[in-house]
Structures are given as C-alpha cells and as structure tokens.
C-alpha positions in Angstrom: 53.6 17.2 50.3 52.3 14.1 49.4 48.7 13.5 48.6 46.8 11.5 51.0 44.7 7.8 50.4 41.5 10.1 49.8 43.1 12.1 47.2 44.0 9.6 45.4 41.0 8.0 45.6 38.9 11.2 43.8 41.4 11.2 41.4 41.2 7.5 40.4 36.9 8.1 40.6 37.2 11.3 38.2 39.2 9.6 35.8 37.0 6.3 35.6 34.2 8.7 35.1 35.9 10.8 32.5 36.7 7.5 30.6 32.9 6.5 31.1 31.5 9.5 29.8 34.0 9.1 26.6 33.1 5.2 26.1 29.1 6.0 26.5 29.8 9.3 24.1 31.6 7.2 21.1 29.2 4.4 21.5 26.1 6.9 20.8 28.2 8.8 17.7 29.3 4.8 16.2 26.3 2.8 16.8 22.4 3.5 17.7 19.0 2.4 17.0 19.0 2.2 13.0 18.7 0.5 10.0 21.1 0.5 7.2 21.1 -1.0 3.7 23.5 -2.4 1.1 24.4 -4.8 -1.8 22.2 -3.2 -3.9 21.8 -4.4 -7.3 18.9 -3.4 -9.9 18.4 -3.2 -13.7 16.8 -0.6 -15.9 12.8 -0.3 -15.2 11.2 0.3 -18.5 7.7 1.2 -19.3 5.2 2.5 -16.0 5.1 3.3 -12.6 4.0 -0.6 -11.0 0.1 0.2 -10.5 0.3 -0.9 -7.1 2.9 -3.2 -5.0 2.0 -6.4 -3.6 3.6 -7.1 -0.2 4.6 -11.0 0.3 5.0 -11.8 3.6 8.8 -12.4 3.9 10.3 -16.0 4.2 11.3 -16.8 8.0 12.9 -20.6 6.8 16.0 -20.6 7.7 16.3 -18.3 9.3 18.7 -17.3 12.5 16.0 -16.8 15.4 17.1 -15.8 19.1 14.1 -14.8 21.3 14.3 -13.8 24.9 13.9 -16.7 27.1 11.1 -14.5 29.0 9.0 -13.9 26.3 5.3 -14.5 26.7 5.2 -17.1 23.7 7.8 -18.7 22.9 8.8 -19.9 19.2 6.9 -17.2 18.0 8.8 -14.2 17.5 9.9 -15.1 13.9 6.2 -15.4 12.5 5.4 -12.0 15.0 8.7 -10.6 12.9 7.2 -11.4 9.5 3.7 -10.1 10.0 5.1 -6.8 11.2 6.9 -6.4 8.6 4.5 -7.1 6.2 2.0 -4.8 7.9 5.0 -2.0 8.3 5.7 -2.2 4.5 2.2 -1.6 3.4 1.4 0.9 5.6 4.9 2.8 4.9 4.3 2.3 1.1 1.0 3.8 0.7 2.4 7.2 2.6 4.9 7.2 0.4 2.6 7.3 -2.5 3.2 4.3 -4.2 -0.2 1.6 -3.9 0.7 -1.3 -1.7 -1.4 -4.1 -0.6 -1.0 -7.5 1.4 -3.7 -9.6 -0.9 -2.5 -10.8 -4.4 -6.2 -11.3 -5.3 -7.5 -9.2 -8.0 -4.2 -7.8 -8.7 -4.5 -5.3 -11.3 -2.3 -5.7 -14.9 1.3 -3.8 -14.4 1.7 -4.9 -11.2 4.8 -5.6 -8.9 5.6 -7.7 -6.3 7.8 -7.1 -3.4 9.6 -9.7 -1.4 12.1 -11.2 0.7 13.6 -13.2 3.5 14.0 -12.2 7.7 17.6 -13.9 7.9 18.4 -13.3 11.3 16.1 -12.1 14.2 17.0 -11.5 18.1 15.0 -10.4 20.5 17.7 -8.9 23.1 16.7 -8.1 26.5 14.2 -5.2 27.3 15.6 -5.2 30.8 19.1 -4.9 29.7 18.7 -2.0 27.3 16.7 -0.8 30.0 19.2 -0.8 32.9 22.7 -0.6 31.1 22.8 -0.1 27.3 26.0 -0.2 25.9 25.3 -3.4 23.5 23.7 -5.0 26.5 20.2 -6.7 25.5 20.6 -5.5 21.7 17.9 -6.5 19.1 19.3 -7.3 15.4 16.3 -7.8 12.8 18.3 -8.4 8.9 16.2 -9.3 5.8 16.9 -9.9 2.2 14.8 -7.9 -0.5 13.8 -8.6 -4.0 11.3 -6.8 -6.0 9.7 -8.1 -9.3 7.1 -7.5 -12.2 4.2 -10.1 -11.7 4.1 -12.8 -13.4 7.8 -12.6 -14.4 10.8 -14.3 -12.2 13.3 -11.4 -13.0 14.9 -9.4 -10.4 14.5 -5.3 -11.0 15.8 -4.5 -8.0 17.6 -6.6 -4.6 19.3 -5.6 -1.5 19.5 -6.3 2.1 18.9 -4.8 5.2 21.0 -4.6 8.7 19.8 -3.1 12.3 18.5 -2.9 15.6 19.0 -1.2 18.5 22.5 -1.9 20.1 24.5 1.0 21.5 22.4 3.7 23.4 23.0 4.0 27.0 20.8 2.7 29.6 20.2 3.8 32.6 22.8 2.9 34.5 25.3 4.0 31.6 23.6 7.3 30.9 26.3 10.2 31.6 23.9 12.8 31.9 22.7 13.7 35.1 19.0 13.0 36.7 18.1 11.6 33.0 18.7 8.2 34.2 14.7 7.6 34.7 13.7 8.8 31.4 16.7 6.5 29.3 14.5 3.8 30.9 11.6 4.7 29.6 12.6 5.3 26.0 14.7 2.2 25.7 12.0 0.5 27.3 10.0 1.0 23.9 13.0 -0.2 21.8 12.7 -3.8 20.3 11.5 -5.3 17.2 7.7 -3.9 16.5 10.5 -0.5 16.1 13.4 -2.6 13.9 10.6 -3.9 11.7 9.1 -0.1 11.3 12.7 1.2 11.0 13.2 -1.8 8.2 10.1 -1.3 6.3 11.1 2.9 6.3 14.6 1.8 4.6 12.9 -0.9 2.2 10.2 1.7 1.3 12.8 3.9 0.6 15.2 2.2 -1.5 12.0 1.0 -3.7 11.2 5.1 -4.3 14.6 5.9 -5.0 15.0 3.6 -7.3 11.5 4.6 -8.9 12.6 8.0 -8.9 15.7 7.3 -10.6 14.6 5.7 -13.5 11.8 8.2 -14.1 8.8 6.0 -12.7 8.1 8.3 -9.9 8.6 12.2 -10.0 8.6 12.9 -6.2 8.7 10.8 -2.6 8.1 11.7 0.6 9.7 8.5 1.8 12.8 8.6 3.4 16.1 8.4 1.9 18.0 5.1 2.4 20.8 4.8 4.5 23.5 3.0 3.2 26.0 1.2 5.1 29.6 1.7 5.0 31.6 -0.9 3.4 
C-alpha cells in the first residue's frame, strides 16, 4: 500500500524538525556566549606582589567598530566599549583580591599598570538574537592586553582576548517546547555591557594566574582563564 500526499508530508516535517533540533543542539555544544583567550606570552615576575593595578582605559584607534544602525547614539559604541571595560576590570580586580584603580594619581611605589587595545567591536542585533539565534545578530568584542611595571616599558605579561555572544538559539530556533518566551528574554540581555564583563572576568583571570604562578599571589578567587583552541 502506498502512503498517501499527507504521509509523506509528516514524514518530510519530522525529519526537518529532527535535523533542526540537531543543528540548534551542536550550535549550543560548539559556540555560546563566552570569552576565550590566547597568545599568551609573559616573563618571570621577580620581587612583590604589584601594590595595586592601574587600569588604563584601553586604546579604541584603529580599531574595527560595527554598531547597530538603531542604536540610540550613534558613533559611540567604541568609547561606551572602553569605559566598560575599564569600569569591568577594576571592579573584577578588586574581588579578586588584587588593588585596582582607574586614576594613576598618587600611585603608590611597586606599582603596575595594565593595558591594552578593543580591536574589533560589533554590536549585533538585539532583535535578531532575540527572535532567531543561531549566529543571527551576534556581538564580537576582541582586545589586546599588556601589563607592565610603572615606570618601565617592559612587557611581564600579554595576550588577547576573543568573544561574544553568537550561537544560542532564539526564539524562533529554540527546540524546546513553550520556552520560546523566556529565550527572548535572556538573549534580550545579551550584548556588549555582558562581553565587556565576560572580557574583564578572563583578563582578571589570566593576570591572577599568572601571579599565582610565579609566587606573587598564594590564592584567587578569580576565575580561571579559558583558553582557546588553536
């Protein structure tokens, strides 16, 4: 017996959705909301812990700027990018134990000096993330990281930084039944006030792991870095 048009039909749907529910699952397990490091390169740290860490807000020249044609001012998001930054690093520091502060006046003797470049920022589309996910409307926020004694031009330690949110379904791509509402909701609050707290978590804690490795700090709570696959 032959099946009939209708058959067919729920086969065709049930496979498209099986298909669906395999792309959405191997997009969440490759690629989310993060922020990874590498190129790391550092030299020995000798002598004392840095007495406290003084945050330079990080150079936007140059840099590769995409901001969402919507956005309520516009040609601002790379200076909106670097004071968050700044403001995430300090804040992110200090819980982490290690004195951080924004002013360089007063700076007390054995002091170090963090900074860097924002070498790529987009915006994405809140809407897009919102409704379909999947890559559509992705942020990308990428810096380049040096810290230093002050007073001297020598590099202890330097890496970059990669991220953004990208892959997570929205609602319109989200397999799971009736949660279609809330994906909206929590991709709504994806952009880049989260990259540049995700990016000053993975800064913060590349600078303790490397303070704890050479001796200059005997515990962190910051997190551990994550580094990126080559």
């Amino acid at each position: 017996m032959q099946p009939s048009g209708g058959e067919i039909l729920l086969v065709h749907h049930r496979h498209f959705l099986s298909l669906l529910a395999a792309l959405v699952a191997a997009s969440l397990f490759s690629s989310c909301a993060s922020v990874s490091v590498k190129k790391v390169a550092e030299i020995k740290a000798h002598g004392k812990a840095p007495s406290v860490i003084v945050v330079e807000p990080f150079s936007i020249e140059g840099a590769q700027v995409k901001e969402n044609q919507f956005r309520q001012h516009p040609g601002k998001l790379a200076e909106e990018t670097q004071r968050l930054v700044q403001g995430y690093l300090v804040s992110e520091l200090n819980k982490a134990g290690i004195p951080a502060t924004a002013s360089s006046r007063n700076v007390k003797a054995g002091a170090w000096r963090l900074e860097g470049r924002i070498t790529r920022v987009a915006e994405g589309s809140r809407l897009l993330r919102m409704g379909i996910g999947l890559g559509m409307g992705g942020t990308k926020l990428e810096t380049q990281v040096q810290v230093k004694r002050a007073g001297s031009e020598k590099v202890l330690l330097s890496f970059n930084t990669s991220g953004g949110s990208n892959a997570t379904p929205g609602a319109a791509t989200n397999p799971i039944p009736f949660s279609s509402g809330a994906t909206a909701l929590i991709d709504s609050k994806d952009g880049i006030t989260d990259d540049s707290a995700r990016t000053a978590r993975m800064i913060t804690g590349t600078i303790a792991d490397y303070l704890v490795k050479h001796g200059l700090l005997k515990s962190t709570t910051a997190p551990m870095p994550k580094m990126a696959t080559p």
